[in-house]
C-alpha positions, -999 to 999 in steps of 0.1 A, spaced: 0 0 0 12 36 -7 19 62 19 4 94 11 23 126 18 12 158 24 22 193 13 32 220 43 8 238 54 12 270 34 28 254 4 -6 236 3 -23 268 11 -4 289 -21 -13 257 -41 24 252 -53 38 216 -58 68 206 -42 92 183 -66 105 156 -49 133 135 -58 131 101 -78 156 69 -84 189 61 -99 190 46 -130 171 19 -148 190 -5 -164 176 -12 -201 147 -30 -204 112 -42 -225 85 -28 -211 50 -40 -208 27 -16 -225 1 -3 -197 -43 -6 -199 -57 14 -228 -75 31 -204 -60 70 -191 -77 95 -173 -96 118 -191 -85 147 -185 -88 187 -199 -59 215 -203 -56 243 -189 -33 274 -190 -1 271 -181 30 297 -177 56 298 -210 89 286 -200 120 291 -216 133 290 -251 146 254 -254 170 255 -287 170 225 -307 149 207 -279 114 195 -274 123 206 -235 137 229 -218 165 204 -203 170 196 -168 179 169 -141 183 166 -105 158 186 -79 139 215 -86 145 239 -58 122 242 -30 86 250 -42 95 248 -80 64 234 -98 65 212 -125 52 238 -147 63 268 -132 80 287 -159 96 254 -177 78 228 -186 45 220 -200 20 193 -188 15 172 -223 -3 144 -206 -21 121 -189 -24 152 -168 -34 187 -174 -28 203 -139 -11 198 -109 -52 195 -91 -53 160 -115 -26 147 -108 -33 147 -69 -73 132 -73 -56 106 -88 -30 102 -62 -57 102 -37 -84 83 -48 -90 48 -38 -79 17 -57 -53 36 -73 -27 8 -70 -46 -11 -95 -50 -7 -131 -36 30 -128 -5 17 -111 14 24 -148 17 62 -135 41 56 -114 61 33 -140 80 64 -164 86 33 -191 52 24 -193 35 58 -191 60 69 -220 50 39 -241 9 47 -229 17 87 -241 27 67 -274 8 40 -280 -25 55 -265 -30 93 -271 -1 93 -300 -19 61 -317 15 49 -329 8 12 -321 40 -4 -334 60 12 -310 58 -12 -284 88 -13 -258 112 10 -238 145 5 -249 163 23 -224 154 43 -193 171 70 -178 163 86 -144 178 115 -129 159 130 -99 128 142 -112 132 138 -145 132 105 -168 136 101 -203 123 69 -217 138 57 -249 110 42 -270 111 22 -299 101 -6 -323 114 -38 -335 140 -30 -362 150 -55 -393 185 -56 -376 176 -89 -356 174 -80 -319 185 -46 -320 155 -23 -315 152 9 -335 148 42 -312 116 59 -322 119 92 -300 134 96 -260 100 111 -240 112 133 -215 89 131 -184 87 147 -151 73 138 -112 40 159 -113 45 165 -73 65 160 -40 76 122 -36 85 90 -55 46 82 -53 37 115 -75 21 103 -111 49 107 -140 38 134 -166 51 138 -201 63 170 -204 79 166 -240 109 146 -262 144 157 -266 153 157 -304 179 142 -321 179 134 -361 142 152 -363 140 183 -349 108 203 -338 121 239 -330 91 256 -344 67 268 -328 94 278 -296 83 252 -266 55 270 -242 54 293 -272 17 313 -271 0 302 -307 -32 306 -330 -44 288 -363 -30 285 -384 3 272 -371 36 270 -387 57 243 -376 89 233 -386 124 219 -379 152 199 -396 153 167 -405 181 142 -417 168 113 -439 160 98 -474 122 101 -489 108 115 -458 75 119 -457 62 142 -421 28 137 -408 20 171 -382 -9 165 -359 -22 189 -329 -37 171 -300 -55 180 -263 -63 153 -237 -97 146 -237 -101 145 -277 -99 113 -292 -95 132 -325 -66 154 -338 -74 192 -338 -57 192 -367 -36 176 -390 -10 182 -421 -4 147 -442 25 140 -458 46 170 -460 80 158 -483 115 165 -467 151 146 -471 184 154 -466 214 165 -444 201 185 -418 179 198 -440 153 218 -430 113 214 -431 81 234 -427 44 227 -431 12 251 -417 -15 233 -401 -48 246 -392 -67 234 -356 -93 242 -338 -87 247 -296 -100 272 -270 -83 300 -252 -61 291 -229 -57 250 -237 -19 231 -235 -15 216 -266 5 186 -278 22 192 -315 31 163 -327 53 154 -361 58 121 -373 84 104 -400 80 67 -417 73 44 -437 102 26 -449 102 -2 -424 74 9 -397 47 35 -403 64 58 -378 101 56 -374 106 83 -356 82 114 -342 92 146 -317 65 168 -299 60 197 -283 42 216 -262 23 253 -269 -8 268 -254 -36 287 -275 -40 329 -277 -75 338 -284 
């Protein structure tokens, strides 16, 4: 059974999260792929953080400093929740050591951010997890045509979402490596239609863009098969959606097609501007 802790006093009082600190490191490992079921959950507004580079995420490790939020001026809540109020109903409703025990498992809520509210199905396993403090990034992939050797899809950087090792992981973004998403800025403030780009190294590629929200089973919206290839090379594609005021939004680009239908995808995280 779990042991519930409790915020101070007047940290609980301001409403600010304290970050706690997490494990070492996981060795590398297959990972079970968790329930279809998430929480259904709704955005809400959250505070820009900085200007991350060539990043999906502002980068980090170790332990916030006292009464640093998750999202307070760096990171974005992508999913399976949208505020900090979520994340602790779940941790304090009954029963939660059940089917829901995958939040507190960074591999499999990476591969349920993936699988589930991505829809890319043939990703199926954590390569490789790495956990520093609060942060984890979760290497997740497919099986490859070189034998046993997985191929690395994207690394989903994810985050405690609260104080303690039983606080709910949150996807807070990827870290980019051979496809880059540096457009729109992470936490940038956006409107429709948006302009998203990057660079890209790879033959024939062919770049899906999708905007999502948590709670819609549907993209917002969605630019097919944008052509790119080379060196570095860079891409760009406009995409039209349709969000409220306010909302954290997913952006999502995908690549593929040569030996899965996605090879390899990068996201970020924006919120809408009436």
């Amino acid at each position: 059974m779990k042991v519930h802790r409790v915020l101070p006093p007047l940290l609980a009082a301001l409403g600010v999260a304290v970050a706690g600190c997490g494990g070492g490191t996981h060795p590398e490992a297959t990972a079970t792929a968790p329930p279809s079921t998430a929480p259904s959950t709704s955005a809400g507004p959250t505070a820009p953080p900085s200007p991350s580079g060539s990043v999906s995420t502002t980068p980090g490790s170790g332990t916030p400093a006292p009464g640093e939020s998750l999202i307070a001026g760096r990171y974005q809540p992508l999913w399976p929740f949208s505020t900090q109020e979520e994340a602790e109903r779940w941790r304090e409703a009954p029963g939660e050591d059940g089917d829901q025990a995958w939040h507190l498992d960074a591999a499999r809520t990476a591969l349920a951010f993936t699988r589930d509210y991505l829809g890319f199905t043939e990703i199926d396993r954590a390569v490789k997890t790495e956990q520093d403090g609060v942060h984890a990034r979760v290497h997740v992939g497919y099986r490859s045509q070189e034998g046993d050797r997985p191929a690395v899809a994207a690394v989903v950087h994810l985050m405690r979402y609260g104080p303690g090792e039983d606080a709910p992981w949150e996807v807070v973004g990827t870290d980019d490596t051979s496809f880059t998403l540096t457009k729109p800025a992470y936490g940038a403030a956006v409107s429709s239609p948006l302009t998203v780009g990057g660079r890209i190294s790879g033959v024939d590629e062919s770049i899906t863009v999708h905007v999502r929200r948590p709670g819609s089973d549907a993209p917002l919206g969605e630019r097919c098969c944008v052509p790119a290839g080379g060196r570095k090379a860079p891409w760009s594609a406009r995409v039209d959606f349709t969000a409220q005021p306010g909302k954290t939004l997913t952006v999502v680009v995908s690549t593929g097609g040569h030996v899965a239908t996605v090879e390899r995808f990068a996201v970020t995280g924006v919120s809408v501007t009436s």
